[in-house]
C-alpha positions in Angstrom: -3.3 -81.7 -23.4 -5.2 -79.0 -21.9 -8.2 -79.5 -19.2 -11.4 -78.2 -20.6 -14.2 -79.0 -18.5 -15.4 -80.3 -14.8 -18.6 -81.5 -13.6 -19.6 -82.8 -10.1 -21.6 -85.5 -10.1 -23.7 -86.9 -6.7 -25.4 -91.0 -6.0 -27.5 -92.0 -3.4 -25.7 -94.3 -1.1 -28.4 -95.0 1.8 -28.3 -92.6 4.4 -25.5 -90.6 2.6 -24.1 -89.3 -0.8 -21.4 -90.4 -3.3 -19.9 -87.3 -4.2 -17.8 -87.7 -7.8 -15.5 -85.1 -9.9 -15.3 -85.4 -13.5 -12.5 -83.9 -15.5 -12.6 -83.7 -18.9 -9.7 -82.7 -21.3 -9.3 -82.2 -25.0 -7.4 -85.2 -25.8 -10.7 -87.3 -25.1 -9.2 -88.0 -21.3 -11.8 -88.4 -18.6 -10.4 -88.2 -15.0 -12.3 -88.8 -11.9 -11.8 -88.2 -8.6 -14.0 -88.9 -5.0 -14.9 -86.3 -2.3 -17.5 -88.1 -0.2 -18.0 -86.6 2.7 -19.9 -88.0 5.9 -22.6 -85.7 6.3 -23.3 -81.5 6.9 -19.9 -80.4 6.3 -19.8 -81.3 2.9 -23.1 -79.5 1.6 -21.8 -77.2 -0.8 -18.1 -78.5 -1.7 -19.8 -79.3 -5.4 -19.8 -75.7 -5.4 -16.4 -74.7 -4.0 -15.2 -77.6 -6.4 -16.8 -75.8 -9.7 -15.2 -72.4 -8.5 -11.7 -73.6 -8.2 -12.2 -76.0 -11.3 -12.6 -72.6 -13.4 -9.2 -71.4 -12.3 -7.7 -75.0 -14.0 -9.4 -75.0 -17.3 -7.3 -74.6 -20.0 -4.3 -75.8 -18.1 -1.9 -79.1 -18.3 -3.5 -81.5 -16.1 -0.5 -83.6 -16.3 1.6 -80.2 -14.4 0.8 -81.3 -11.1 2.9 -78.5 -9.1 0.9 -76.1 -11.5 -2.3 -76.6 -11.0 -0.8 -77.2 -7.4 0.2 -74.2 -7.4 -2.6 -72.0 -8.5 -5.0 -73.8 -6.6 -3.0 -72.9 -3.5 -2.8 -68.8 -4.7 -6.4 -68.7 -4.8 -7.4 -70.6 -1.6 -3.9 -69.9 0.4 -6.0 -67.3 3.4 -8.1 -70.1 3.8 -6.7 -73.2 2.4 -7.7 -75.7 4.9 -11.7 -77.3 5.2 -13.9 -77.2 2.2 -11.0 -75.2 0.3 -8.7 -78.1 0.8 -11.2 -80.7 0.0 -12.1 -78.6 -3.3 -8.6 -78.2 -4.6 -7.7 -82.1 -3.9 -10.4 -83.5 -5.8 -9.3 -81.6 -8.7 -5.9 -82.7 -8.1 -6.5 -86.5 -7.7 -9.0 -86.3 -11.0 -5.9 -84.4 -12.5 -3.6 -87.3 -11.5 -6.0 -90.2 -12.7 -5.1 -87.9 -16.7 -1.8 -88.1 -16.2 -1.6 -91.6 -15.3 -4.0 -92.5 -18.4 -2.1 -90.5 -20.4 1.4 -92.6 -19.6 -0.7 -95.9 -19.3 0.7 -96.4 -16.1 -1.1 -96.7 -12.3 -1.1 -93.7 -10.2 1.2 -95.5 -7.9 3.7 -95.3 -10.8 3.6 -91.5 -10.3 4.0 -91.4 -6.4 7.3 -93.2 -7.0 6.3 -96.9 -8.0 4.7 -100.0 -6.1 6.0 -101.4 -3.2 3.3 -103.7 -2.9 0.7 -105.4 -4.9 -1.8 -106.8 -2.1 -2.9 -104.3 0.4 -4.3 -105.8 4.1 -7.9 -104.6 4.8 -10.3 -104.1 7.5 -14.1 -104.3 7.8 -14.5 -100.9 8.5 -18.4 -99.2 10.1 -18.7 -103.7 10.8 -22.1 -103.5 12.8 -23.0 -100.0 11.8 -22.8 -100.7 8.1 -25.5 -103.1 8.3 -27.6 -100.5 11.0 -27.4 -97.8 8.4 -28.6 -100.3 5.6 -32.0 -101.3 7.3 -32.2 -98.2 7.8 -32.0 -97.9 4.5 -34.5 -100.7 3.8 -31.6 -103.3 2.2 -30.7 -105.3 5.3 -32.7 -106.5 8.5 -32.1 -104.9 11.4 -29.4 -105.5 14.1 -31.3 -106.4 17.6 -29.1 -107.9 19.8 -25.1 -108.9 21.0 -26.1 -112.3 19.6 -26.1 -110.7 16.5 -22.9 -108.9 16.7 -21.8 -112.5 17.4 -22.4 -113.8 14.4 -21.3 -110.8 12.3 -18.3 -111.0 14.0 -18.2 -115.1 12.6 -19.5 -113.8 9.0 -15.9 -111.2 9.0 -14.0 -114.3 9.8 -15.5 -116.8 7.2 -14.9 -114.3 5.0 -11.3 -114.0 5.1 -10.8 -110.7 7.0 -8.4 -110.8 9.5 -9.2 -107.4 11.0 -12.8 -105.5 11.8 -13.6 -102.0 12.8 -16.6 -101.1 14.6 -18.4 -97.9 16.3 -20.2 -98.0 19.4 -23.7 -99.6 19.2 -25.3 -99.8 21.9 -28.8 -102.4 22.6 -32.0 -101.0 24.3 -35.3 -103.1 24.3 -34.1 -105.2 21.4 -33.0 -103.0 19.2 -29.8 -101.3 18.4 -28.9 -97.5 19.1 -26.1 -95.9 17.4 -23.8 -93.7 19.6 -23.4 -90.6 17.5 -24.6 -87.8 19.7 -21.7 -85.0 17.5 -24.3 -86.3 14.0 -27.4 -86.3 15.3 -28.1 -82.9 13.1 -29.0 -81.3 16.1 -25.9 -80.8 18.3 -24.4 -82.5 21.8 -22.4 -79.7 23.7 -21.3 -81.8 26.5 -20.3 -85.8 25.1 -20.1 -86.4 28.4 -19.2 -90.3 28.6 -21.3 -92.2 30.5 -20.5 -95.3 32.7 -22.9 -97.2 30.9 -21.9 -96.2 27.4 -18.8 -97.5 28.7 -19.7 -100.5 29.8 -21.7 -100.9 26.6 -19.1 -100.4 24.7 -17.2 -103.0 26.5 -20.1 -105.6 25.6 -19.8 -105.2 22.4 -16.1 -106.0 22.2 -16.5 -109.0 23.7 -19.5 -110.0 21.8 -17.4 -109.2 18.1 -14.5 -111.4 19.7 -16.6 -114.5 20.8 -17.7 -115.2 17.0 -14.5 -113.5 15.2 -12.3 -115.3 17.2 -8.4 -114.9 18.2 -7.3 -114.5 14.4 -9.4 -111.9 14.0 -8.4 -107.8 15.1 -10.8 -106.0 16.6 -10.5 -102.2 15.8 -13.1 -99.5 17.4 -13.5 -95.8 15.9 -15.5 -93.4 18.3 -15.8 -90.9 15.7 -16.2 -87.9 17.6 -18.0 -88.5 19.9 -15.4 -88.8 22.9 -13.6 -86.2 24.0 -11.3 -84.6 26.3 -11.0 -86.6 29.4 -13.2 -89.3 27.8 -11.0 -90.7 25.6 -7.8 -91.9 27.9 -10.5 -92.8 30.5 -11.8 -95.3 27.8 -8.5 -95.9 27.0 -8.3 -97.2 30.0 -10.9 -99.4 30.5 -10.4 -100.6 26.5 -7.0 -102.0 27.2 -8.9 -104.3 29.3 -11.0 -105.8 26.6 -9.5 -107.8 22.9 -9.6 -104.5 21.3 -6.5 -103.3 19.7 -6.9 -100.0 17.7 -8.8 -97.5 19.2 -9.6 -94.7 16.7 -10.5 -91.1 18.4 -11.2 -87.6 16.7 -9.5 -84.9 18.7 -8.1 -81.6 17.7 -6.0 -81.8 20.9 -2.9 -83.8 20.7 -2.7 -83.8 24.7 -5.5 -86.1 25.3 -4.2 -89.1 22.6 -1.0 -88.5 24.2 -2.8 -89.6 27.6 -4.5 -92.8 25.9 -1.0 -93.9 24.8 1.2 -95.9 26.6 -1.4 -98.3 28.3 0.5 -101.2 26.9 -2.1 -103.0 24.6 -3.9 -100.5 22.4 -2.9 -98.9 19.2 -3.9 -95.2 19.3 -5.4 -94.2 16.2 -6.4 -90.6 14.8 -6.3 -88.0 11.9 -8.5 -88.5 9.1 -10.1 -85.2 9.4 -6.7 -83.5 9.8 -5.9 -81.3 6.7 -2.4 -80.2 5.5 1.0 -81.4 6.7 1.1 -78.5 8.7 -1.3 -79.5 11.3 -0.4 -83.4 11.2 2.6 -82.1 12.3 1.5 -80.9 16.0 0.8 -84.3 16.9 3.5 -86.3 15.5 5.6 -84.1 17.6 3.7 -84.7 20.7 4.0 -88.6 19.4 0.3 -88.1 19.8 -0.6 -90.9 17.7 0.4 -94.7 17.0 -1.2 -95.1 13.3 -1.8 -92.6 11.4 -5.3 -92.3 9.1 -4.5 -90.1 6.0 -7.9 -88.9 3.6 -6.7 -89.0 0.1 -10.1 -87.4 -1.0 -10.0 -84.7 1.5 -5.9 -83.8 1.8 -5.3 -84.5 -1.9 -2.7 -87.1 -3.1 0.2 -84.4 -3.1 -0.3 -83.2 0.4 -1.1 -87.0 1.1 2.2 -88.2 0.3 3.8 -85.4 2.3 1.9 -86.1 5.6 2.7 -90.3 5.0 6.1 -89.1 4.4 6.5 -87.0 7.3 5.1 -89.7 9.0 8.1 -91.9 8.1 10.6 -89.5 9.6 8.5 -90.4 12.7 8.6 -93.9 12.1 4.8 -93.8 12.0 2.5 -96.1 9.5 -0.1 -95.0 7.9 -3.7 -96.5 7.3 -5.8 -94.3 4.5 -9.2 -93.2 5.2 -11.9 -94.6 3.2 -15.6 -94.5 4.0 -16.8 -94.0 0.5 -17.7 -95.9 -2.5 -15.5 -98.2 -4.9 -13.6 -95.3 -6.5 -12.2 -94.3 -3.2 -10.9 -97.6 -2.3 -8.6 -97.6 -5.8 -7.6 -94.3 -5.3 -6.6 -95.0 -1.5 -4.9 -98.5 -2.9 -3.0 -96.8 -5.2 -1.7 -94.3 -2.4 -1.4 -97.0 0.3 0.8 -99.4 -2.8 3.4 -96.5 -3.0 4.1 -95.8 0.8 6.9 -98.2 2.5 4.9 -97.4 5.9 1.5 -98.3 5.2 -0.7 -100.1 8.0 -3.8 -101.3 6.7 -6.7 -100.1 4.3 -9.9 -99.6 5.3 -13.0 -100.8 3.3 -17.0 -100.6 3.4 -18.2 -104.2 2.7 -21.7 -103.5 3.5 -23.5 -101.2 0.6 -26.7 -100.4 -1.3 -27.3 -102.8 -3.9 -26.3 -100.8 -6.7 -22.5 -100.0 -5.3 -21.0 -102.5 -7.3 -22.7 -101.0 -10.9 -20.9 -97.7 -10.3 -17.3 -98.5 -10.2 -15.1 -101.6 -10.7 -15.5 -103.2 -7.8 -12.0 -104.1 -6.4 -10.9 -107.7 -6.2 -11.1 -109.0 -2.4 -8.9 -112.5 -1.9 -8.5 -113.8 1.7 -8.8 -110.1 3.4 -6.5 -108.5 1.3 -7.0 -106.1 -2.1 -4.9 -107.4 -5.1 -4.1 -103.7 -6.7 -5.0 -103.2 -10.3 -2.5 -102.4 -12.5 -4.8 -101.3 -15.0 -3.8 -97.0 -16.2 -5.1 -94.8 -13.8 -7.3 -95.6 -10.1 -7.3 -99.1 -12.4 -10.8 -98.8 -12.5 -13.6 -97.8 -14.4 -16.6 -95.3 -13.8 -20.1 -95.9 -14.8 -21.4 -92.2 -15.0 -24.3 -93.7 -16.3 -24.7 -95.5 -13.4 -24.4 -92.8 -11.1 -26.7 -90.8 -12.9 -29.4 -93.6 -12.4 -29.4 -93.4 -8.8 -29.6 -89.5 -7.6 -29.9 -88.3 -4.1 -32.8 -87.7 -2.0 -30.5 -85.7 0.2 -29.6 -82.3 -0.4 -26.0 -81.5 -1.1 
């Protein structure tokens, strides 16, 4: 079996872009792989994607330390960022062939299935549904009292967990806190008392309707740092929160959220390579490790989780992106004896569920296909019906 063609593929989503690989070989095998990325920094990995995906035509895409390998001599002075995310798309579409070819799950090939219902949480809960009237599919968030009763919706839905980012209310209407994304910059993220104190608000108003069976998880992505994030820590540990996620680079400031006696400290999904995951599980920077199977690749994936192990670290994978990501990130989470949790979007544009098997959902957990492959299937027609707006 030899690969002989890839093609990127992009689907509106809203206010961002489903980014898809297609890989093509001459036994008739399709394989597809996800590499969604949140916003700028992804403009342009189509292209990256195409130039590696040359090196890998006419090679065995079941010879995963092949392609591996010459993926890795091309990109190896710059391996990490866009190069990283290139090569592990073609990778993880590679794996989804070999698994097809044997009939079994991709799990199979990471060393079998240690589990066939995976935990979730509502990830972006709150922003999700901003983003969408925004997008013109959802009223509009206005008030705590709302956040109230979104926080009763996760709960009579069966969730047991919810993540949220900081939303903040001003004159009856709500305000995202993503200075780092606003396209045009924020040297400073200087954390304000209020923003604090806003923060704290909305804690307490996603506990009041989610109740005490009900996790509630906060991700600042970004947009805290340095002294910021053990400050709000600090304050945090006050609240019912009990995962707080932060984006750092430096493993010094985590290490100085830690130990506060309530809160899980959460980090690395925009990590890449085992190399640098490293530095801060030897500072034990980090109680729960978030792993991006889209952006690291499922062979570098498996080393980090495993690393992560000798740590005694779980591991909860990334996933922000559409339908295809969340089987590829089951399928990685079923394999690992220290997973945490997975992460899922439950708010979408209408059309989510058209693309992509939609996964089965039963009392806040995923029941894992067992189907060959992701153990789903990809409507290229569909994605082709709905194309961007946004440049990629």
């Amino acid at each position: 079996m030899k690969i002989t063609r890839a093609e990127t593929l992009h689907c509106a989503a809203g206010t961002r872009v489903w980014a898809f690989l297609k890989l093509e070989t001459d036994d008739g095998l399709t394989g597809w792989a996800e590499f969604t990325d949140g916003g700028y920094s992804s403009r342009g990995t189509h292209l990256v994607i195409e130039r590696l995906a040359a090196l890998v035509i006419g090679q065995d895409p079941a010879n995963t330390n092949r392609l591996e390998a010459i993926l890795h001599s091309a990109t190896h002075e710059a391996e990490e960022g866009l190069n990283r995310r290139a090569a592990a798309a073609i990778l993880n579409a590679s794996l989804d062939i070999r698994a097809q070819s044997l009939g079994v799950p991709v799990a199979a090939l990471l060393g079998g299935v240690l589990r066939d219902r995976l935990p979730l949480y509502w990830s972006h809960c709150g922003l999700g549904r901003v983003r969408m009237s925004q997008a013109g599919v959802h009223p509009p968030i206005a008030s705590l009292s709302d956040i109230t009763a979104l926080g009763t919706e996760v709960r009579d839905r069966g969730f047991r967990a919810l993540k949220t980012n900081v939303i903040l209310f001003e004159d009856g209407a709500a305000r995202l806190y993503l200075p780092l994304w606003s396209g045009t910059g924020e040297t400073s993220l200087e954390l304000e008392d209020s923003t604090i104190d806003g923060v704290v608000d909305l804690i307490e108003a996603f506990h009041e309707g989610a109740g005490t069976g009900v996790q509630i998880l906060l991700d600042t992505v970004w947009c805290v740092k340095g002294e910021g994030i053990p400050r709000l820590a600090r304050r945090l540990a006050e609240t019912p929160l009990t995962w707080f996620e932060a984006d750092t680079h430096d493993p010094e400031q985590l290490l100085a959220a830690r130990g506060n006696g309530r809160l899980k400290i959460v980090s690395g999904e925009a990590l890449s390579g085992v190399r640098e995951y490293r530095r801060f599980f030897e500072r034990r920077a980090m109680d729960i490790v978030k792993v991006d199977v889209a952006w690291n690749g499922m062979p570098e994936s498996k080393r980090i989780a495993d690393l992560a192990a000798s740590y005694d670290l779980n591991v909860s994978p990334h996933n922000p992106m559409s339908h295809l990501m969340t089987h590829m990130s089951a399928q990685f989470g079923a394999s690992l004896a220290n997973f945490s949790i997975l992460e899922v979007d439950v708010d979408g544009v209408p059309w989510r569920d058209e693309l992509v098997t939609p996964p089965v959902i039963e009392n806040g957990e995923l029941v894992l296909s067992d189907a060959p492959g992701w153990g789903c299937v990809v409507n290229e027609e569909a994605i082709r019906a709905h194309p961007p707006t946004i440049d990629v």
